[in-house]
C-alpha positions in Angstrom: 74.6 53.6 -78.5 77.2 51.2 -79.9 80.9 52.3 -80.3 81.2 55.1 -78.2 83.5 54.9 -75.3 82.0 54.1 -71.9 78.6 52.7 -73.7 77.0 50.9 -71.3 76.9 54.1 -68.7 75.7 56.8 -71.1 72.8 55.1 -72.5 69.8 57.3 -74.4 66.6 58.3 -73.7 63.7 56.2 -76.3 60.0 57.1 -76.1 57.6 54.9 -77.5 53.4 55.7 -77.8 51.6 52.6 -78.2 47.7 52.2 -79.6 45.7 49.5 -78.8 43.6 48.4 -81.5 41.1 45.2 -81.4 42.7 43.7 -78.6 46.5 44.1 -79.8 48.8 46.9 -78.8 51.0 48.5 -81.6 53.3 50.9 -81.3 52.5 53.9 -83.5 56.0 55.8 -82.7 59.1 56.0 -81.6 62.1 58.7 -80.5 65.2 58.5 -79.4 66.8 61.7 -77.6 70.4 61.8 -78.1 72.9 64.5 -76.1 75.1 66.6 -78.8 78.1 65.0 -77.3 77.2 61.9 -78.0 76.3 62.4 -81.5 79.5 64.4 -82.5 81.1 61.1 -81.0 78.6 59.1 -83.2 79.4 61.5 -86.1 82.8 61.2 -86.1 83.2 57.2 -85.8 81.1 57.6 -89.0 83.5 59.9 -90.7 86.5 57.6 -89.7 84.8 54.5 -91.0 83.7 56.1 -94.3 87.0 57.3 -94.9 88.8 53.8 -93.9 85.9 52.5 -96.0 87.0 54.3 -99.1 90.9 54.4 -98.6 90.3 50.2 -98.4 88.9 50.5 -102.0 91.1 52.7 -103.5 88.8 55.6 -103.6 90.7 57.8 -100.9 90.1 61.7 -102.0 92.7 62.9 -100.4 95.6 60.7 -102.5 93.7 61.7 -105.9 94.5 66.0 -104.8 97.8 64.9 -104.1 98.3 63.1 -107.2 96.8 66.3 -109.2 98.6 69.0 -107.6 102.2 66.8 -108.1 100.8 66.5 -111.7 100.4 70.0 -112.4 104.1 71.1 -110.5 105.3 68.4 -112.8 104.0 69.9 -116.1 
């Protein structure tokens, strides 16, 4: 998995069922088991780029609470 520190050692297990049909093998589907740690890890690279994402276009929640709880003290 991409992005997570030390990527190239902790790699994931994917299992893929094929079918052969007239001739030509297809693959009819795939999983991919993922450890919990590695997902939180995932998870959270997610969160920080979302948030990055949205603080880049002006859209950072955080700064709009703060803007409306130093509007209500002010009133």
């Amino acid at each position: 998995m991409p992005f997570l520190r030390g990527a190239p050692e902790r790699l994931v297990d994917v299992k893929c069922t094929a079918k052969e049909q007239r001739f030509i093998k297809k693959v009819t589907s795939a999983s991919v088991v993922i450890p919990k740690d590695a997902w939180s890890e995932w998870k959270q690279y997610r969160l920080r780029l979302w948030r990055s994402s949205k603080s880049w276009a002006g859209e950072d929640k955080k700064e709009d609470e703060n803007k409306d709880k130093e509007d209500k003290k002010d009133e």
